[in-house]
C-alpha positions as CSV (number, residue, x, y, z in Angstrom):
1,X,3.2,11.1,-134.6
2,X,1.1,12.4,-137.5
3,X,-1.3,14.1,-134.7
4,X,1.6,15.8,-133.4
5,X,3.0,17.1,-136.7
6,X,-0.5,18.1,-137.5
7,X,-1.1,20.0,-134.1
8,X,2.2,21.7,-134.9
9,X,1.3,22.8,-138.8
10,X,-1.9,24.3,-138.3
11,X,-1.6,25.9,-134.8
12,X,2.3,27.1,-134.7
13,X,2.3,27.9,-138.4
14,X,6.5,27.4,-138.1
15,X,9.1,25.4,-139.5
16,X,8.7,22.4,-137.4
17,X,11.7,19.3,-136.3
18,X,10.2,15.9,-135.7
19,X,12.3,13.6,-134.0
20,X,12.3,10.0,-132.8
21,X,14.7,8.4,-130.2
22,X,14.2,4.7,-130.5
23,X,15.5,2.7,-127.1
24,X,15.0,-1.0,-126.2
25,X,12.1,-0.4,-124.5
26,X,10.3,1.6,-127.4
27,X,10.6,5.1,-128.2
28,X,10.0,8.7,-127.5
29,X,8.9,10.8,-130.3
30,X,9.2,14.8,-130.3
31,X,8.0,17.6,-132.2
32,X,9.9,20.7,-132.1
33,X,7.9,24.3,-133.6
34,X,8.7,28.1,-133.0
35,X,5.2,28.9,-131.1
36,X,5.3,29.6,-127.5
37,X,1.4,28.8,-127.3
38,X,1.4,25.5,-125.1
39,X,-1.2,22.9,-125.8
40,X,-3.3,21.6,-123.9
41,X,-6.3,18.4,-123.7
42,X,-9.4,19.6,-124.8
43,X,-12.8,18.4,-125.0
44,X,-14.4,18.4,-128.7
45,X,-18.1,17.7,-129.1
46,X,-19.6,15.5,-132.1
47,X,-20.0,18.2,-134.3
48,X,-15.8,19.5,-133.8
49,X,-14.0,18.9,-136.9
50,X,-11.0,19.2,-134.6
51,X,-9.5,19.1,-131.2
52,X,-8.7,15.2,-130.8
53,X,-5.1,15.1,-131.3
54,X,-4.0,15.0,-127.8
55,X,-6.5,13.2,-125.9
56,X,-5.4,10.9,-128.8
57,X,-2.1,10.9,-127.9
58,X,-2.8,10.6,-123.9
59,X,-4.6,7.7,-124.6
60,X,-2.3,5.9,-126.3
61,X,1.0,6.7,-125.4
62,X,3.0,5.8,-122.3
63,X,3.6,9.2,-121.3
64,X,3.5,13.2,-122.6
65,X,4.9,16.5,-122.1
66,X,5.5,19.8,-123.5
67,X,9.0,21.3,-122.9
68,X,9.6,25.3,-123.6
69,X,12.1,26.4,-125.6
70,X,13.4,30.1,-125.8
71,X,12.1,30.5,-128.9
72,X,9.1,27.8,-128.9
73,X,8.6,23.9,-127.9
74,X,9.0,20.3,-128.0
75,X,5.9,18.1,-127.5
76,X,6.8,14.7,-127.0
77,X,5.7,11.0,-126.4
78,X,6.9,8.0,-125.5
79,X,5.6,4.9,-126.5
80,X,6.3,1.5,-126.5
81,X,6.7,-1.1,-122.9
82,X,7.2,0.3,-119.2
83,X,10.8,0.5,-118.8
């Protein structure tokens, strides 16, 4: 979650809506901001002081997304058992 809010601070530099939908099964866990810029996996060397956050999140979580909004995005996880 935190790499999430963090992606969305630094890089969208807008009000941001975290939100998490708990289900019996775990739960998914979205970030809403008001940047149409869509992330994307990168590949930081040793020396990056940044640029983990999503392969962070793609390795740990069940699944991943963006979704566009009309005036920004949700990036989104779920985590917890396959349902």
């Amino acid at each position: 979650m935190s790499e999430l809010v963090t992606n969305a601070v630094v890089h969208a530099g807008t009000d941001i809506t975290l939100r998490v939908r708990p289900d019996e099964a775990g739960a998914r866990v979205e970030v809403v901001d008001g940047s149409t810029v869509m992330p994307g996996l990168r590949i930081a060397d040793s020396r990056s002081h940044s640029g983990r956050g999503l392969v962070l999140v793609e390795h740990f979580a069940r699944e991943w997304g963006v979704e566009r909004l009309a005036g920004g995005k949700i990036v989104w996880f779920v985590i917890g058992a396959q349902g």
